[in-house]
C-alpha positions in Angstrom: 0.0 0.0 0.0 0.9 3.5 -0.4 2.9 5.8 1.7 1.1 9.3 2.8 2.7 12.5 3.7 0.5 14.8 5.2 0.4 18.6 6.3 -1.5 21.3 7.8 -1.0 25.0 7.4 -2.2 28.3 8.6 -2.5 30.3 5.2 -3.3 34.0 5.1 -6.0 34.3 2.8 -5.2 37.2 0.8 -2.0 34.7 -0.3 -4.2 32.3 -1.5 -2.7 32.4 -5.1 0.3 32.9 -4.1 0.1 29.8 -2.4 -1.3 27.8 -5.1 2.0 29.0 -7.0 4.2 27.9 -4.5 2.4 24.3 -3.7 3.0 24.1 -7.8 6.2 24.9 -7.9 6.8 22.2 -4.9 4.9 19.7 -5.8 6.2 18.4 -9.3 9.6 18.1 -7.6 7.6 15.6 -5.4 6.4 14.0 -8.6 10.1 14.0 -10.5 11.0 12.1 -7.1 8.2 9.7 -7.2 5.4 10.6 -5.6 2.1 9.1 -7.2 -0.1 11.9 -6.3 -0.5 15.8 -4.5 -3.2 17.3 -3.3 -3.7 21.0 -1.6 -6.8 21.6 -0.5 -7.8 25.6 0.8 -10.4 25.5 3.5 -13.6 25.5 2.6 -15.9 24.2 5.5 -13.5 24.0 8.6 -15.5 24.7 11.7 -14.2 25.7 14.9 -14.9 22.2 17.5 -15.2 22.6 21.3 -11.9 20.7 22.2 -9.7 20.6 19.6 -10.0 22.0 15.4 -7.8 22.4 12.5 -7.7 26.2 13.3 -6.6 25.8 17.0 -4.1 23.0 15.8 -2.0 25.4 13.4 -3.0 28.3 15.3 -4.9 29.9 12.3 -5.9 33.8 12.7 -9.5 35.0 11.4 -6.8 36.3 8.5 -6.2 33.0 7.7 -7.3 29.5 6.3 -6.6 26.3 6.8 -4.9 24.5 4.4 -4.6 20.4 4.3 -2.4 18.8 1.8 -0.7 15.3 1.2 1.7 13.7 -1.3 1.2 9.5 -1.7 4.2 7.7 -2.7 3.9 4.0 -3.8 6.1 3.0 -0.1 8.1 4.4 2.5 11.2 4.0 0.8 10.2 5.6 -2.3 9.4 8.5 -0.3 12.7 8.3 2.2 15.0 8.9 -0.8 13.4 11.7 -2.4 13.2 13.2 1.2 17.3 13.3 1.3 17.5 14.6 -2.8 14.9 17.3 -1.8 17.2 18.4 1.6 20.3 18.8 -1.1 18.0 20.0 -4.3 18.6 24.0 -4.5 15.0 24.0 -6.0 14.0 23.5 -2.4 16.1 26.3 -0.8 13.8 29.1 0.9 16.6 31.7 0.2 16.9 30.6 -3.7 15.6 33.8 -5.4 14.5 31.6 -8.3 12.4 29.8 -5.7 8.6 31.4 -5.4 8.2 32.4 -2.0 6.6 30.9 1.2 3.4 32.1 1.6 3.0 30.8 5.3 4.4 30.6 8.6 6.3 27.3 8.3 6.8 26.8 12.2 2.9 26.4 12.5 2.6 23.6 10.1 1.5 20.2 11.3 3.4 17.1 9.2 3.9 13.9 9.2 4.2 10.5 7.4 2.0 7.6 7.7 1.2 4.3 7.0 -1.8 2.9 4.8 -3.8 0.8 6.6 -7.1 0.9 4.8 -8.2 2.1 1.3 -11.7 2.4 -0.2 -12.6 2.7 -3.9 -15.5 3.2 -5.2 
């Protein structure tokens, strides 16, 4: 089964294409590294909850949205090497003018990598 790398992000909403330029620009290095698939999604319907939310969870400002993104990779190990050629790829590097720029507070993003456990088609 596939591999998943997920994210959460506080994204100012007046960035919003800005954002969609950068997750472009990102993204199809995933795909040159193997990834299967990329999604970003822009909050749509994400509703404050009583205990916990998506807002409270990247610290999100009435400025901002929510945005929830993942990459799937065909296995962990696919996904593990192009981890290391994105650290070294200058394509990656924030301070690369070439590079568009990030359009969101990086140290309130929510990541991680999980397994596939379960998978539903229709």
């Amino acid at each position: 089964m596939s591999y998943i790398d997920g994210f959460v992000i506080a994204v100012p909403k007046a960035h919003r294409q800005q954002f969609i330029a950068h997750a472009r620009h990102f993204d199809a290095l995933f795909i040159e590294l193997g990834a299967i698939r990329v999604v970003e999604s822009w909050g749509d319907d994400v509703p404050d909850g009583k205990v916990t939310d998506f807002r409270r969870a990247v610290q999100a400002t009435a400025e901002e949205t929510v945005a929830f993104s993942w990459v799937e990779w065909p296995d962990k190990a696919t996904r593990d090497i192009a981890m290391k050629k994105m650290t070294e790829d200058p394509r990656m590097d924030p301070t690369n003018p070439a590079n568009p720029p990030i359009p969101f507070d990086g140290k309130r993003m929510i990541f991680g990598g999980f397994e596939q456990v379960v998978e539903v088609k229709a």
